[in-house]
VOVEX-582730 format. One record per atom (N, C-alpha, C): x, y, z; residue in one letter. Coordinates in steps of 0.02 Angstrom, whole numbers, plus 50000, padded with zeros to 5 digits. Layout:
<atoms>
<atom X="X" Y="Y" Z="Z" r="A"/>
...
</atoms>
This chain:
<atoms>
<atom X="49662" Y="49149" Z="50259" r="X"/>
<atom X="49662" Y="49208" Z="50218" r="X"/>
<atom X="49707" Y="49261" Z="50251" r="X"/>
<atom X="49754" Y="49283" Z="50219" r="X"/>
<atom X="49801" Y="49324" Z="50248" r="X"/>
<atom X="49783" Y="49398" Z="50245" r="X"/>
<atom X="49758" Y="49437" Z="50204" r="X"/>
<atom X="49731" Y="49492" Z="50166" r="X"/>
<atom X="49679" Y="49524" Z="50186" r="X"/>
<atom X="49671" Y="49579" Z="50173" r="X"/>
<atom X="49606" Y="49599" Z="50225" r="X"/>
<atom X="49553" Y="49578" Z="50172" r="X"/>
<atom X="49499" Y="49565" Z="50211" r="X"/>
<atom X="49442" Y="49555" Z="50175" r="X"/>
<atom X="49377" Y="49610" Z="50145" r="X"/>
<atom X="49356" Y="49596" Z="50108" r="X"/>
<atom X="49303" Y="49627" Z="50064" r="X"/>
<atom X="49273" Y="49660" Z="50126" r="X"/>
<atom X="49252" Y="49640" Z="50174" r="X"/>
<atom X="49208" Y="49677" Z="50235" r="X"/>
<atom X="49257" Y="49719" Z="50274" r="X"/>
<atom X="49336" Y="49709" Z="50287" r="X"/>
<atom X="49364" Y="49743" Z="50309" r="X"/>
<atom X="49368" Y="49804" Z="50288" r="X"/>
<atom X="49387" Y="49804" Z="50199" r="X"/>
<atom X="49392" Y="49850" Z="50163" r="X"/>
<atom X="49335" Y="49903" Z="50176" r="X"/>
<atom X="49278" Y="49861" Z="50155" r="X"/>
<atom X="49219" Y="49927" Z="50154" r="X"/>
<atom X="49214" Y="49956" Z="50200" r="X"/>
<atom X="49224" Y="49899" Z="50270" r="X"/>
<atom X="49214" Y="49936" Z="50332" r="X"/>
<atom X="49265" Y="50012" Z="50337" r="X"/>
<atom X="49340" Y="50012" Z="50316" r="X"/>
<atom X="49365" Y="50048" Z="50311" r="X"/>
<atom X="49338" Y="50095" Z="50275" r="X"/>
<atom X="49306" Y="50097" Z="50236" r="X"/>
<atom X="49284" Y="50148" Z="50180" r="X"/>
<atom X="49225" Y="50196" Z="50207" r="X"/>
<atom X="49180" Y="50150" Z="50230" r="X"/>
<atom X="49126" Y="50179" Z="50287" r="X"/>
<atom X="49125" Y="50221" Z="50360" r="X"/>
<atom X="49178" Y="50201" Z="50383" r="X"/>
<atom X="49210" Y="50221" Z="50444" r="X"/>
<atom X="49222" Y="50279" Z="50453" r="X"/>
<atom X="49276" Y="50310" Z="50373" r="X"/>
<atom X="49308" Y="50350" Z="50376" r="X"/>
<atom X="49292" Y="50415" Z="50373" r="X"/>
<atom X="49207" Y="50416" Z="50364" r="X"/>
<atom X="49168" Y="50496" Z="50391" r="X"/>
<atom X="49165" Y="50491" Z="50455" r="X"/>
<atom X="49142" Y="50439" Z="50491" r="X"/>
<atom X="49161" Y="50437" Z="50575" r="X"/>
<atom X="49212" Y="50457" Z="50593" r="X"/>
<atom X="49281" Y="50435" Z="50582" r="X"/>
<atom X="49338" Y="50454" Z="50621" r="X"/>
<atom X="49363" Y="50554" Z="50595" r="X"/>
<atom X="49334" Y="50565" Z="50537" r="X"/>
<atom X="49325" Y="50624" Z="50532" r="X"/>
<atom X="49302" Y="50666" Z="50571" r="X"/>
<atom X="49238" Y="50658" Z="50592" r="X"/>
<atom X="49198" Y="50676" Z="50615" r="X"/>
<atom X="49228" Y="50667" Z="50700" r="X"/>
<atom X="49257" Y="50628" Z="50720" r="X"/>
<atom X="49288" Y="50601" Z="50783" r="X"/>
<atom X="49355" Y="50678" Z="50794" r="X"/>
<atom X="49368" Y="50695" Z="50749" r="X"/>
<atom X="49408" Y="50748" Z="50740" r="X"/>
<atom X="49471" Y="50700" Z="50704" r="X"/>
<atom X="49462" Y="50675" Z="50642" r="X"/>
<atom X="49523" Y="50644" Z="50609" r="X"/>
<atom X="49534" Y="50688" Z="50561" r="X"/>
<atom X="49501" Y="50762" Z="50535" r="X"/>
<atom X="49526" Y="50818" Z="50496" r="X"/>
<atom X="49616" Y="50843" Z="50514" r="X"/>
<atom X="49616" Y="50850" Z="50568" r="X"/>
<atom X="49688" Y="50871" Z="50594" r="X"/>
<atom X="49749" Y="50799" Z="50601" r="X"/>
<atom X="49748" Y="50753" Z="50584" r="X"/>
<atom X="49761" Y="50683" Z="50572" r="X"/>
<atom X="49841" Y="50710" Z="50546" r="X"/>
<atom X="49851" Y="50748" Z="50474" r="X"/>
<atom X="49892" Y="50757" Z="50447" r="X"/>
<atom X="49938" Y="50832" Z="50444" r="X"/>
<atom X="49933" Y="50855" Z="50507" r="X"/>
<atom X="49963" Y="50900" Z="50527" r="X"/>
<atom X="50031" Y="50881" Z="50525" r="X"/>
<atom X="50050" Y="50963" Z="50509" r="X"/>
<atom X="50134" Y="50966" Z="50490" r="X"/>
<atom X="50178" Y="50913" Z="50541" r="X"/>
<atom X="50181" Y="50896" Z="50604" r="X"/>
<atom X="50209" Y="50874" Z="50647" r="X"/>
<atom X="50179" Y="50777" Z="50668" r="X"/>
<atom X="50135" Y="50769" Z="50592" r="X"/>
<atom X="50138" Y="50723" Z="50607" r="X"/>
<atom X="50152" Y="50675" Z="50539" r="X"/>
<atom X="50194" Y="50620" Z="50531" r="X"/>
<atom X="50236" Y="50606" Z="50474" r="X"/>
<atom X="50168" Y="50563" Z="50424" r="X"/>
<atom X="50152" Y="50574" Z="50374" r="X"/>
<atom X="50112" Y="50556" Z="50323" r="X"/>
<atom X="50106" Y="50467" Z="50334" r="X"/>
<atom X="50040" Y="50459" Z="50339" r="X"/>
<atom X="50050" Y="50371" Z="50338" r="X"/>
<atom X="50057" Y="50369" Z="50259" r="X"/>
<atom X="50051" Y="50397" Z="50191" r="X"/>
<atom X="50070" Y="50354" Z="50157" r="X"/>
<atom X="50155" Y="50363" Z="50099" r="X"/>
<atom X="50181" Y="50397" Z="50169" r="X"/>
<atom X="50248" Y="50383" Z="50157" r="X"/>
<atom X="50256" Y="50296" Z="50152" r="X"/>
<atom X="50252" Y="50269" Z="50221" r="X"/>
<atom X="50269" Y="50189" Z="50232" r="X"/>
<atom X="50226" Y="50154" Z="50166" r="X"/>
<atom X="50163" Y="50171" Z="50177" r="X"/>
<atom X="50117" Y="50144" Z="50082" r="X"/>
<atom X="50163" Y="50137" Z="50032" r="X"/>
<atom X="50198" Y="50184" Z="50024" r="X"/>
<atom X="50221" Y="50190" Z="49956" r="X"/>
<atom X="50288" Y="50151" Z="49982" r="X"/>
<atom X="50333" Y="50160" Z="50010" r="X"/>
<atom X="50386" Y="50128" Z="50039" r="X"/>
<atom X="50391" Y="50044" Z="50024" r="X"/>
<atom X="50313" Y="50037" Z="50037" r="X"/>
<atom X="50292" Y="49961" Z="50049" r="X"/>
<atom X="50285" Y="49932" Z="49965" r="X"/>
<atom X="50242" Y="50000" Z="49945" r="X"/>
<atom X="50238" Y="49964" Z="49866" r="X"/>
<atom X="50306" Y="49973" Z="49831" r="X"/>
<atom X="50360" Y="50007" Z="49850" r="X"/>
<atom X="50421" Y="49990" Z="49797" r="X"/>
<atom X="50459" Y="49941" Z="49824" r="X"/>
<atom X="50463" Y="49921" Z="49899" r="X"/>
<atom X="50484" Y="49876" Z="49903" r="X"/>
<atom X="50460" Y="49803" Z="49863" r="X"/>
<atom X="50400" Y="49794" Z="49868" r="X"/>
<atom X="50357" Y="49743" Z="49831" r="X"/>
<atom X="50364" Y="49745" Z="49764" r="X"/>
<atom X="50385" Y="49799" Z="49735" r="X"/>
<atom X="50383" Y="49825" Z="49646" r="X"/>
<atom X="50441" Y="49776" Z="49655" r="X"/>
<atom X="50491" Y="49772" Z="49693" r="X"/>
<atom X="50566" Y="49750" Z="49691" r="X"/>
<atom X="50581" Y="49685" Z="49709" r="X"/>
<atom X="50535" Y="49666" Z="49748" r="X"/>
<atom X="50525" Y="49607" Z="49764" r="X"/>
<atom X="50499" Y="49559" Z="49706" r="X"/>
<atom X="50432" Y="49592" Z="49677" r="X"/>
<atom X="50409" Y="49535" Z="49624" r="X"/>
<atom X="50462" Y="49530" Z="49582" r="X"/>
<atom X="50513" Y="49590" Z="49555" r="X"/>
<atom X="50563" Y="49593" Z="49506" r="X"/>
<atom X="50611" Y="49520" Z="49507" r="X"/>
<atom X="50625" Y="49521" Z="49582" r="X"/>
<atom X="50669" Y="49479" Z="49594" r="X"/>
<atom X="50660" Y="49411" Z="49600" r="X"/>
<atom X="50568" Y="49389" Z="49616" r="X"/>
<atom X="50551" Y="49338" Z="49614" r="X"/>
<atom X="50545" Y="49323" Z="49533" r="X"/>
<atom X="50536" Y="49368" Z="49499" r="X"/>
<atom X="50566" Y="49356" Z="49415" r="X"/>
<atom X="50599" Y="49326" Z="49389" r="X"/>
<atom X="50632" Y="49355" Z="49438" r="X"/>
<atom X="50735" Y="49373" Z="49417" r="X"/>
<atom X="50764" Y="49275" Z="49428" r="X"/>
<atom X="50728" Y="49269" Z="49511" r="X"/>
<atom X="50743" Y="49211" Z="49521" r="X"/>
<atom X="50699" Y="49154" Z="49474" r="X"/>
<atom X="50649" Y="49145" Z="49451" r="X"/>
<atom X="50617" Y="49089" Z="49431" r="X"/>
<atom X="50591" Y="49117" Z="49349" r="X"/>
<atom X="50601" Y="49127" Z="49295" r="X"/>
<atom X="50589" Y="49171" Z="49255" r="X"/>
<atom X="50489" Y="49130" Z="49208" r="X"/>
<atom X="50493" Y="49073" Z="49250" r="X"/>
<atom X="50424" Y="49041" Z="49234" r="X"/>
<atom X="50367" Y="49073" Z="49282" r="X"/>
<atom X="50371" Y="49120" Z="49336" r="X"/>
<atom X="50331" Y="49124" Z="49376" r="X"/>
<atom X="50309" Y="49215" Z="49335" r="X"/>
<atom X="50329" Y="49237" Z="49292" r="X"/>
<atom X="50339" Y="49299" Z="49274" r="X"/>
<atom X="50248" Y="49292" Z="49236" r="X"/>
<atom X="50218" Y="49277" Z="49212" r="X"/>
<atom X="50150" Y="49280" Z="49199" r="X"/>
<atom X="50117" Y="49290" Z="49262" r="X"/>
<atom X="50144" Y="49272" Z="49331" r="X"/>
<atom X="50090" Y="49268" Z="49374" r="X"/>
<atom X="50102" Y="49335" Z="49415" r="X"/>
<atom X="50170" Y="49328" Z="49399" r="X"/>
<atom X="50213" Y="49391" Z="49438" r="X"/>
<atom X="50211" Y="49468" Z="49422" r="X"/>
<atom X="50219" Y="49460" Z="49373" r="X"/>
<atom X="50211" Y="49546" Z="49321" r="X"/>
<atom X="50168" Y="49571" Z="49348" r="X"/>
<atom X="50111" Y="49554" Z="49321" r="X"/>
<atom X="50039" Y="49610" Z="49372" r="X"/>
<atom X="50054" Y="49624" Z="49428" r="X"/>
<atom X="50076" Y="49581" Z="49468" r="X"/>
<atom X="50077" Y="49618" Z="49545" r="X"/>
<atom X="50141" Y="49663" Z="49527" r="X"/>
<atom X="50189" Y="49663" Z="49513" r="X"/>
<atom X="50245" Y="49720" Z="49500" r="X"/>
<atom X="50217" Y="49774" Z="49468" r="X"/>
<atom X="50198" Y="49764" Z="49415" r="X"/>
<atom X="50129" Y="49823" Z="49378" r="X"/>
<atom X="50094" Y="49848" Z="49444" r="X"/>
<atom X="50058" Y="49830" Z="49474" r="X"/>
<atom X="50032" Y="49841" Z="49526" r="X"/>
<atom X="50044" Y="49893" Z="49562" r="X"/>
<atom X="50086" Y="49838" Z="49593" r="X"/>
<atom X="50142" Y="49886" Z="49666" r="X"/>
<atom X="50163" Y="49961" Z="49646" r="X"/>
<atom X="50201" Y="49956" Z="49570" r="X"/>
<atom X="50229" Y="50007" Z="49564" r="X"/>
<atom X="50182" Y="50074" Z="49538" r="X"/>
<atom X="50099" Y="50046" Z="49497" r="X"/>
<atom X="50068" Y="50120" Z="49515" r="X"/>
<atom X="50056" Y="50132" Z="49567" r="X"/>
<atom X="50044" Y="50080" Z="49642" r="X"/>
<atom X="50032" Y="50114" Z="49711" r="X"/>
<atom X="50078" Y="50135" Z="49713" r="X"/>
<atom X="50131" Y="50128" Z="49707" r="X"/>
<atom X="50172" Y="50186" Z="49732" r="X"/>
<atom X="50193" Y="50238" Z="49709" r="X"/>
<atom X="50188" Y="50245" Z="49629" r="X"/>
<atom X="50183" Y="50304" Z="49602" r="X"/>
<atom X="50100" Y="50351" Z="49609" r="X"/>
<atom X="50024" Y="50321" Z="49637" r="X"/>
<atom X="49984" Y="50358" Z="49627" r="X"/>
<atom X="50001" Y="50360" Z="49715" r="X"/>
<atom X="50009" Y="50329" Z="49771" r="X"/>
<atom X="50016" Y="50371" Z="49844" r="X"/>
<atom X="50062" Y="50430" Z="49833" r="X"/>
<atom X="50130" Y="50428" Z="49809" r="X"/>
<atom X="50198" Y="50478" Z="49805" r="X"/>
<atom X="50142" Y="50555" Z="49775" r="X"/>
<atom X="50088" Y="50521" Z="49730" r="X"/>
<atom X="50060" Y="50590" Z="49695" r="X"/>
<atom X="50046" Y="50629" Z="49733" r="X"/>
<atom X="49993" Y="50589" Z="49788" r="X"/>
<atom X="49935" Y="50613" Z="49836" r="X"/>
<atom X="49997" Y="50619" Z="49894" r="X"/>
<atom X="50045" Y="50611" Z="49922" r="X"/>
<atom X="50092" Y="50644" Z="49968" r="X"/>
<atom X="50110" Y="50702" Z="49941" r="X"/>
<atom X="50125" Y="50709" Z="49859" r="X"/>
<atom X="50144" Y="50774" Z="49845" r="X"/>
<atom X="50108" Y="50820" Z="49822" r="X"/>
<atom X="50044" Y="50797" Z="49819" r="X"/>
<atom X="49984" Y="50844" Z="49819" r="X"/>
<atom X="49977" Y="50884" Z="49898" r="X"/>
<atom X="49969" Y="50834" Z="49951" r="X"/>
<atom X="49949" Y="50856" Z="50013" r="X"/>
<atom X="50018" Y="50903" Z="50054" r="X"/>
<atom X="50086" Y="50853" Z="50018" r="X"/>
<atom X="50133" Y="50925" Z="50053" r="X"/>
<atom X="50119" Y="50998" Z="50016" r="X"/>
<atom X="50088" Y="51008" Z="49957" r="X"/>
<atom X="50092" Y="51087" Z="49945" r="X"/>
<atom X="50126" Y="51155" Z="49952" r="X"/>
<atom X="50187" Y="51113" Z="49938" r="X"/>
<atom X="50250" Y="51189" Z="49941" r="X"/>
<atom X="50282" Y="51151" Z="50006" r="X"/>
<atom X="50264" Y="51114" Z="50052" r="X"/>
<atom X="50311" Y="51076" Z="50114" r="X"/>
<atom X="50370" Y="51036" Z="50046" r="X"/>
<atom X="50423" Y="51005" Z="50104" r="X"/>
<atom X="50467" Y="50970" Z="50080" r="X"/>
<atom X="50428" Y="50909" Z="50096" r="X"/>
<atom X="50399" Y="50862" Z="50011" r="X"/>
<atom X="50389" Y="50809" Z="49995" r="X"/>
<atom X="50444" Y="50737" Z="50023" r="X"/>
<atom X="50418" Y="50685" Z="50054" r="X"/>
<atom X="50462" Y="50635" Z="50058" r="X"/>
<atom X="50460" Y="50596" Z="50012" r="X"/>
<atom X="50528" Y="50577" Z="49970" r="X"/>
<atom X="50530" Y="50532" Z="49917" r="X"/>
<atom X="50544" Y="50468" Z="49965" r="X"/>
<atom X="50511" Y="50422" Z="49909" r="X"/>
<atom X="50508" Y="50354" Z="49943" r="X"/>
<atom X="50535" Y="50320" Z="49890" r="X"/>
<atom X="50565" Y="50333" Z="49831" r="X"/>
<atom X="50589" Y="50287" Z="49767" r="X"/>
<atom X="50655" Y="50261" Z="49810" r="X"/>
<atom X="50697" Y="50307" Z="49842" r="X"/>
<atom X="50765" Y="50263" Z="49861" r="X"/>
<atom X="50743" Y="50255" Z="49944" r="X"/>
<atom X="50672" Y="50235" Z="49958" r="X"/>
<atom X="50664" Y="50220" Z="50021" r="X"/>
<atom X="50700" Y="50127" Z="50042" r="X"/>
<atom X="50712" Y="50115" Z="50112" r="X"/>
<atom X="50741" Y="50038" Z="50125" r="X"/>
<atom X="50676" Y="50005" Z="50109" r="X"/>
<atom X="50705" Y="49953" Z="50096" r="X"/>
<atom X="50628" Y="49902" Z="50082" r="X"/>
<atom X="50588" Y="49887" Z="50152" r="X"/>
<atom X="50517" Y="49887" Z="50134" r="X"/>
<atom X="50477" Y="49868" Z="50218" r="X"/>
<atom X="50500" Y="49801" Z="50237" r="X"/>
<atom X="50501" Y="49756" Z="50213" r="X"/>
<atom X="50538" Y="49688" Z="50254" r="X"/>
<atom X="50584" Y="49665" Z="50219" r="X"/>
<atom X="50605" Y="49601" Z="50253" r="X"/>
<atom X="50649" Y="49552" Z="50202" r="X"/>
<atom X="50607" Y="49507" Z="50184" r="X"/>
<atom X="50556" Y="49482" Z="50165" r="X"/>
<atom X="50535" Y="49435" Z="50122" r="X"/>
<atom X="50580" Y="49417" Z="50080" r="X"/>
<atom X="50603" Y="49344" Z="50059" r="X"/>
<atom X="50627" Y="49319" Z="50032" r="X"/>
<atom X="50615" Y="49315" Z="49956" r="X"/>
<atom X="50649" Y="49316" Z="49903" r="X"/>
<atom X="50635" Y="49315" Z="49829" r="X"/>
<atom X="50589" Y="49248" Z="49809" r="X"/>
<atom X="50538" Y="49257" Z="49837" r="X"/>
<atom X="50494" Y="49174" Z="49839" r="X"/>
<atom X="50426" Y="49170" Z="49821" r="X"/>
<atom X="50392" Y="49156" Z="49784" r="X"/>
<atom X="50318" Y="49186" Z="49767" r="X"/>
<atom X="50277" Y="49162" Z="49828" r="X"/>
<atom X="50312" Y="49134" Z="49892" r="X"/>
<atom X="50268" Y="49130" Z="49963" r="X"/>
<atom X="50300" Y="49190" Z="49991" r="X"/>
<atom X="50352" Y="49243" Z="49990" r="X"/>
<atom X="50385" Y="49281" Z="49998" r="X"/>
<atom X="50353" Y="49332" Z="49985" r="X"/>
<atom X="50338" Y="49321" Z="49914" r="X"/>
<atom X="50291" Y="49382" Z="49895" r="X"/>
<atom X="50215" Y="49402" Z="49902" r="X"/>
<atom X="50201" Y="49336" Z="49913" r="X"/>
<atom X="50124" Y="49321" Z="49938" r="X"/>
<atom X="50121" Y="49372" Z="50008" r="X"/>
<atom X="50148" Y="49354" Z="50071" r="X"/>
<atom X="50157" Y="49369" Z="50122" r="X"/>
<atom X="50166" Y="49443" Z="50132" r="X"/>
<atom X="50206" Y="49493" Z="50091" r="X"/>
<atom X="50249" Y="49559" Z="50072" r="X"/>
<atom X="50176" Y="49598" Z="50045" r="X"/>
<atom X="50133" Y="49567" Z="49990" r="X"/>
<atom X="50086" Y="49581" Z="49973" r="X"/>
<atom X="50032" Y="49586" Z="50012" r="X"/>
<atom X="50026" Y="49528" Z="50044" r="X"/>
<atom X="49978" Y="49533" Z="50120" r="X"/>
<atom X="49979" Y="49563" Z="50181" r="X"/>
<atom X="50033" Y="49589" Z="50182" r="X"/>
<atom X="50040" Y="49614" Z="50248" r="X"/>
<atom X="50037" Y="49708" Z="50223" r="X"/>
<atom X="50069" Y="49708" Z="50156" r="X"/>
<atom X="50054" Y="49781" Z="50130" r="X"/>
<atom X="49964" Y="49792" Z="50110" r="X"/>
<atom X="49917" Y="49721" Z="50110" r="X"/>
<atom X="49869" Y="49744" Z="50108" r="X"/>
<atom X="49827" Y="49763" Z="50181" r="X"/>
<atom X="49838" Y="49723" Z="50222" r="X"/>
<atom X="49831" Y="49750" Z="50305" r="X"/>
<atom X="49855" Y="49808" Z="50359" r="X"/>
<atom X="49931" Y="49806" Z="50311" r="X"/>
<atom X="49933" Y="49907" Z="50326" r="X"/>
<atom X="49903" Y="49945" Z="50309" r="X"/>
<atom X="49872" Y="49937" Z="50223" r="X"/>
<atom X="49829" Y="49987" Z="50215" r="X"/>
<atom X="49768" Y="49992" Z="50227" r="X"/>
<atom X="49728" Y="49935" Z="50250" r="X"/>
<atom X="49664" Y="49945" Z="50291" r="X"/>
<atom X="49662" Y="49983" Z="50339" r="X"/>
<atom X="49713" Y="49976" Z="50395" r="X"/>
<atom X="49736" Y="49992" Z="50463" r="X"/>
<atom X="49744" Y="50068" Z="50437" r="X"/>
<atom X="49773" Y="50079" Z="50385" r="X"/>
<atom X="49781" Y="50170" Z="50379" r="X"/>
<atom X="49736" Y="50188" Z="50359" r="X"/>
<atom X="49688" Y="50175" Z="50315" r="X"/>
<atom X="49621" Y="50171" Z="50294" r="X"/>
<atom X="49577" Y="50197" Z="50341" r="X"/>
<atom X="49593" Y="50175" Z="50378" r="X"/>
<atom X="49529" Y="50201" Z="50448" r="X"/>
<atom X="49543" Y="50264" Z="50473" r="X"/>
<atom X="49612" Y="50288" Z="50484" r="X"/>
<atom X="49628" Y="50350" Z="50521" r="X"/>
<atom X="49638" Y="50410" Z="50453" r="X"/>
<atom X="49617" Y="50389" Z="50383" r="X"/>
<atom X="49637" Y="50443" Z="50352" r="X"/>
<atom X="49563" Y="50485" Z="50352" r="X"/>
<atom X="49574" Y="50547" Z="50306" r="X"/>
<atom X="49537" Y="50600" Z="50293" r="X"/>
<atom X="49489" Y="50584" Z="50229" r="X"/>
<atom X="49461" Y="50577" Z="50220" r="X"/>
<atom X="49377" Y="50559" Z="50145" r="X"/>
<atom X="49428" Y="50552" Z="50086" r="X"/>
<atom X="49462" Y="50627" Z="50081" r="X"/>
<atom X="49491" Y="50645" Z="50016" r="X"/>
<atom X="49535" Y="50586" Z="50015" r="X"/>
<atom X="49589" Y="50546" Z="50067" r="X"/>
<atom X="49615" Y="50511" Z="50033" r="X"/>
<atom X="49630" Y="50404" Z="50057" r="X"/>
<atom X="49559" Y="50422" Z="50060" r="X"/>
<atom X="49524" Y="50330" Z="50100" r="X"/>
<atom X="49501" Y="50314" Z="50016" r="X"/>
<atom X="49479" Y="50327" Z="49975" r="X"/>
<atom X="49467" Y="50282" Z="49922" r="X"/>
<atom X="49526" Y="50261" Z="49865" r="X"/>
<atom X="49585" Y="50319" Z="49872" r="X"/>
<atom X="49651" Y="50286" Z="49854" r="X"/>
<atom X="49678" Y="50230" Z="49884" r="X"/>
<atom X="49687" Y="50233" Z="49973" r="X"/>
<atom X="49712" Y="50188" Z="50000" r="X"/>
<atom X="49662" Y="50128" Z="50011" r="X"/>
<atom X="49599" Y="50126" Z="50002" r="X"/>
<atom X="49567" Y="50085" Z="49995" r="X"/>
<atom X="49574" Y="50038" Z="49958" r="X"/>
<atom X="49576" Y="50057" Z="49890" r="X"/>
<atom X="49593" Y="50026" Z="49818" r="X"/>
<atom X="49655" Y="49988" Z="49823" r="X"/>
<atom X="49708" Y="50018" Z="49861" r="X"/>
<atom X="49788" Y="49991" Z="49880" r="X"/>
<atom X="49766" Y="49914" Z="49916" r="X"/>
<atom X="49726" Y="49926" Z="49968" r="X"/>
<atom X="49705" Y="49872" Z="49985" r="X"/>
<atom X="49670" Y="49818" Z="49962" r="X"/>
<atom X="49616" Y="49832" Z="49944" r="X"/>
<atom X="49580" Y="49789" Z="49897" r="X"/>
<atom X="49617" Y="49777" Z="49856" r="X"/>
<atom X="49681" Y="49783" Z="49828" r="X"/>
<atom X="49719" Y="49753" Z="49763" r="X"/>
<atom X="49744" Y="49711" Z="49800" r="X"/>
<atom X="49790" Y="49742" Z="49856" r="X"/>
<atom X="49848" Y="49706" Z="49896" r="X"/>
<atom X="49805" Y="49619" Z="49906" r="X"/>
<atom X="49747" Y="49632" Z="49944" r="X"/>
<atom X="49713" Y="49574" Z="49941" r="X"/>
<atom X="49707" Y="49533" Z="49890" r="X"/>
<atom X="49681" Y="49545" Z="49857" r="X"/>
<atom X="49666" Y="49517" Z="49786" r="X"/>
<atom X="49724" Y="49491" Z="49783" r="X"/>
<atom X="49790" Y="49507" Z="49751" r="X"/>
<atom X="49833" Y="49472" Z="49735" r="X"/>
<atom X="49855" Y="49432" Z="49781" r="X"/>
<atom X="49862" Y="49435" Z="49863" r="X"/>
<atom X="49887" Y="49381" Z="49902" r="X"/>
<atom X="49831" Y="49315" Z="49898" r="X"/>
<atom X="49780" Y="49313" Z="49867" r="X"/>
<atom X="49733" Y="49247" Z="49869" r="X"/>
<atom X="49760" Y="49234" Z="49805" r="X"/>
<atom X="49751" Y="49281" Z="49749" r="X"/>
<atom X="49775" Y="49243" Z="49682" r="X"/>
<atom X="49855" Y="49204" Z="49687" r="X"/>
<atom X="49900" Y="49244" Z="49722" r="X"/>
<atom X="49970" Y="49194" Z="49712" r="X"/>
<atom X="49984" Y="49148" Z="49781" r="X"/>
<atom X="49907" Y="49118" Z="49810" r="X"/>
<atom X="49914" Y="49068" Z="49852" r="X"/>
<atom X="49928" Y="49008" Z="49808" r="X"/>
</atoms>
């Protein structure tokens, strides 16, 4: 299983009044760069990736679409909640961000791109603030989900 799991997830979800409480309120101070810049980074790369695993095999596009559907509201609902939390700061756009890896145009390519964007977001999951662990939560729990479905 590549993906974080159902217990990882929650654990993340549970945690995240602890690490609050640990002093993770100050987490997202001006001087320190937003984890879900790379989130969103990750989901347009992946929006671009499934495109292309499309692009390349045009029979795999039933299995493929959803996860492109997918990817691309994570990364349009993280970009929200970055530009909610900058508040008059200069917002980082991530639409013409570089892609997070090279995964190959391959639905094991994309499996992998998907899985590993669901294990970043556990991992950020833990160090964020209440207000925004059940967005990135959900990122995860999808990210998962789809790397078992296009095994």
């Amino acid at each position: 299983m590549g993906g974080p799991t159902r217990r990882q997830v929650l654990a993340a979800i549970v945690l995240a009044p602890a690490a609050l409480a640990a002093g993770g309120c100050g987490l997202l101070d001006d001087a320190t760069p937003d984890p879900l810049v790379a989130l969103a980074a990750q989901a347009r790369a992946d929006a671009a990736l499934a495109a292309a695993v499309v692009a390349a095999d045009g029979l795999l596009a039933g299995r493929v679409e959803p996860v492109r559907a997918a990817r691309t509201a994570h990364a349009e609902a993280l970009e929200a909640e970055i530009a909610r939390r900058a508040d008059g700061r200069a917002a980082v756009s991530t639409a013409a961000a570089p892609p997070a890896g090279n995964a190959p145009a391959t639905l094991a390519g994309l499996r992998e791109a998907v899985a590993a964007a669901g294990e970043a977001a556990t991992t950020a999951a833990l160090g964020l603030p209440a207000d925004r662990v059940g967005l990135v939560a959900s990122v995860a729990a999808c990210c998962g989900a789809y790397a078992e479905v296009l095994t």
